[in-house]
C-alpha atoms as an extended CHARMM CRD file, in Angstrom:
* protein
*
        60  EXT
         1         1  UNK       CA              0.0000000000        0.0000000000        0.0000000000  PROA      1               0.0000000000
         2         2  UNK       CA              1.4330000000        3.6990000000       -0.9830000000  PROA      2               0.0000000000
         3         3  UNK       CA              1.1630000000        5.5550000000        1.9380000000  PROA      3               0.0000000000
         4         4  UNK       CA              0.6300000000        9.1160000000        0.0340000000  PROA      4               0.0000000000
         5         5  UNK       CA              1.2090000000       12.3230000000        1.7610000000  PROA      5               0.0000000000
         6         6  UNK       CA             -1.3420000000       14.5110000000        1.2600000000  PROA      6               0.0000000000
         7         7  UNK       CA             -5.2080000000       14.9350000000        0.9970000000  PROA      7               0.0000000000
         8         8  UNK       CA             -6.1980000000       14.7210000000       -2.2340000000  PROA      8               0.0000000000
         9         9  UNK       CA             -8.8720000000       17.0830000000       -1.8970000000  PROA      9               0.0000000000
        10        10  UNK       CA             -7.2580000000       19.8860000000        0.1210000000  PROA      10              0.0000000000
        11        11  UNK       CA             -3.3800000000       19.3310000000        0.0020000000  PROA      11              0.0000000000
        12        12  UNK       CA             -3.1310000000       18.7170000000        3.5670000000  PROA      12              0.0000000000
        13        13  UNK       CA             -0.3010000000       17.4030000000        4.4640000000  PROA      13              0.0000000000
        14        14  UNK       CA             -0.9310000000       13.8900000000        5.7820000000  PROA      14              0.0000000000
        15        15  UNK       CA              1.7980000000       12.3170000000        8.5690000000  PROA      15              0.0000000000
        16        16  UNK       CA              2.1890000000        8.4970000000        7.9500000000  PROA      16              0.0000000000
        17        17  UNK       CA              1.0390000000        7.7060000000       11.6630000000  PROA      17              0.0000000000
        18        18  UNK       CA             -1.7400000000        9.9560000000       11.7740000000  PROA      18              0.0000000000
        19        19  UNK       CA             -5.2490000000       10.1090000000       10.5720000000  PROA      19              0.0000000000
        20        20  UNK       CA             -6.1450000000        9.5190000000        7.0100000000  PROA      20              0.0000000000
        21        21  UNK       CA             -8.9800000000        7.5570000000        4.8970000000  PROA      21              0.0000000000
        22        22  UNK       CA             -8.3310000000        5.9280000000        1.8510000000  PROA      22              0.0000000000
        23        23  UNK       CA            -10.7780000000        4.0750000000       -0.3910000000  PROA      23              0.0000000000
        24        24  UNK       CA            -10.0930000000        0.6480000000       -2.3970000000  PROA      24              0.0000000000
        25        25  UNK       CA             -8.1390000000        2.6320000000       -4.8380000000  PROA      25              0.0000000000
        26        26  UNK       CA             -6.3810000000        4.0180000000       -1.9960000000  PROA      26              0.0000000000
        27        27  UNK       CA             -7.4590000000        7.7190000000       -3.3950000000  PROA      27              0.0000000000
        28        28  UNK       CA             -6.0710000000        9.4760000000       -0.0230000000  PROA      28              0.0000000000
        29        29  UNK       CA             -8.3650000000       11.9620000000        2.0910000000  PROA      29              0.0000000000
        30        30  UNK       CA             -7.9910000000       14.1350000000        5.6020000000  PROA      30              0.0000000000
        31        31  UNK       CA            -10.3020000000       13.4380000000        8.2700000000  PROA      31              0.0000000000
        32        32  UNK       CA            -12.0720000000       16.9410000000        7.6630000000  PROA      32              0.0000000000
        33        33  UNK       CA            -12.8000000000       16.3320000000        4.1870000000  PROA      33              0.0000000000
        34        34  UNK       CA            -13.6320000000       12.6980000000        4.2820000000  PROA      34              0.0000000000
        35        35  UNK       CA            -16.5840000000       14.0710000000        6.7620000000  PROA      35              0.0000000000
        36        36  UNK       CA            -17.7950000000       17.1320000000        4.3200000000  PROA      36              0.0000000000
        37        37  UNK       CA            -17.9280000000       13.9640000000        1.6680000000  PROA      37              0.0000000000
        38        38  UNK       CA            -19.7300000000       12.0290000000        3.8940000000  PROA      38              0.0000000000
        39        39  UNK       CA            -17.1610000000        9.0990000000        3.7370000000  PROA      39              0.0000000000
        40        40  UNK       CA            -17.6150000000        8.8720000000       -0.2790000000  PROA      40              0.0000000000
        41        41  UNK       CA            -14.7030000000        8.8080000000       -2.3280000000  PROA      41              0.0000000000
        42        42  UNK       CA            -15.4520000000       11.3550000000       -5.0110000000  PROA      42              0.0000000000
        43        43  UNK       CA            -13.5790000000        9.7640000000       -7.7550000000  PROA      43              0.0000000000
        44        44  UNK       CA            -15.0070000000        6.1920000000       -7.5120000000  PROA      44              0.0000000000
        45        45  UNK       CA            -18.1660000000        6.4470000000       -4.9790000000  PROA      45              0.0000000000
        46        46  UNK       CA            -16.7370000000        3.8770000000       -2.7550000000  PROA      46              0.0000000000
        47        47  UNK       CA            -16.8580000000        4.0870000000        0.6730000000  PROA      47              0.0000000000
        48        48  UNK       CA            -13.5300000000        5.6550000000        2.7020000000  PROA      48              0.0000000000
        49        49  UNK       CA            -12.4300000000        3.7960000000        5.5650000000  PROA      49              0.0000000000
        50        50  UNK       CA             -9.6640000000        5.1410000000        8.1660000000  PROA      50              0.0000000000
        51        51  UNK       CA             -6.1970000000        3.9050000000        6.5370000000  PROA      51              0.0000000000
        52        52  UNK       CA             -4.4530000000        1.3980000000        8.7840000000  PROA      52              0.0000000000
        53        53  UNK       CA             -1.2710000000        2.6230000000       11.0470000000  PROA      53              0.0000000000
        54        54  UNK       CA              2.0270000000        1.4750000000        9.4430000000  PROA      54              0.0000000000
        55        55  UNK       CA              4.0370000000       -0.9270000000       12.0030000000  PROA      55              0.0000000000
        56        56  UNK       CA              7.5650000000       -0.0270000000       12.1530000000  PROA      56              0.0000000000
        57        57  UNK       CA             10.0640000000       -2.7850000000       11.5440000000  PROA      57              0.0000000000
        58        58  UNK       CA             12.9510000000       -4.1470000000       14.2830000000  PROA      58              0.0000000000
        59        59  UNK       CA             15.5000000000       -2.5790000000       12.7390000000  PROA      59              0.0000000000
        60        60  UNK       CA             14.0900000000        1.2340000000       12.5820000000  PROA      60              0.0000000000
């Protein structure tokens, strides 16, 4: 999974640990604008779901 940087919709920039919501494309959205869209990804109409937290490896 591409973990992308920034809110597709607003440009926010998006930390890799923090809150984001992605859709089955993985089109990338901020928490504020996932809620104006009503948790509908604009692009396909499928539903956005809160992207899962990265787990860092043993060696980092």
């Amino acid at each position: 999974m591409e973990m992308k940087t920034q809110c597709e919709k607003c440009d926010m920039e998006l930390q890799q640990d923090g809150v984001a919501y992605i859709c089955s494309y993985e089109c990338t959205y901020c928490e504020e604008c996932t809620k104006q869209m009503d948790n509908v990804c604009p692009n396909c109409s499928g539903e956005l779901v809160r992207r899962p937290k990265r787990t860092k490896k043993e060696n980092e």
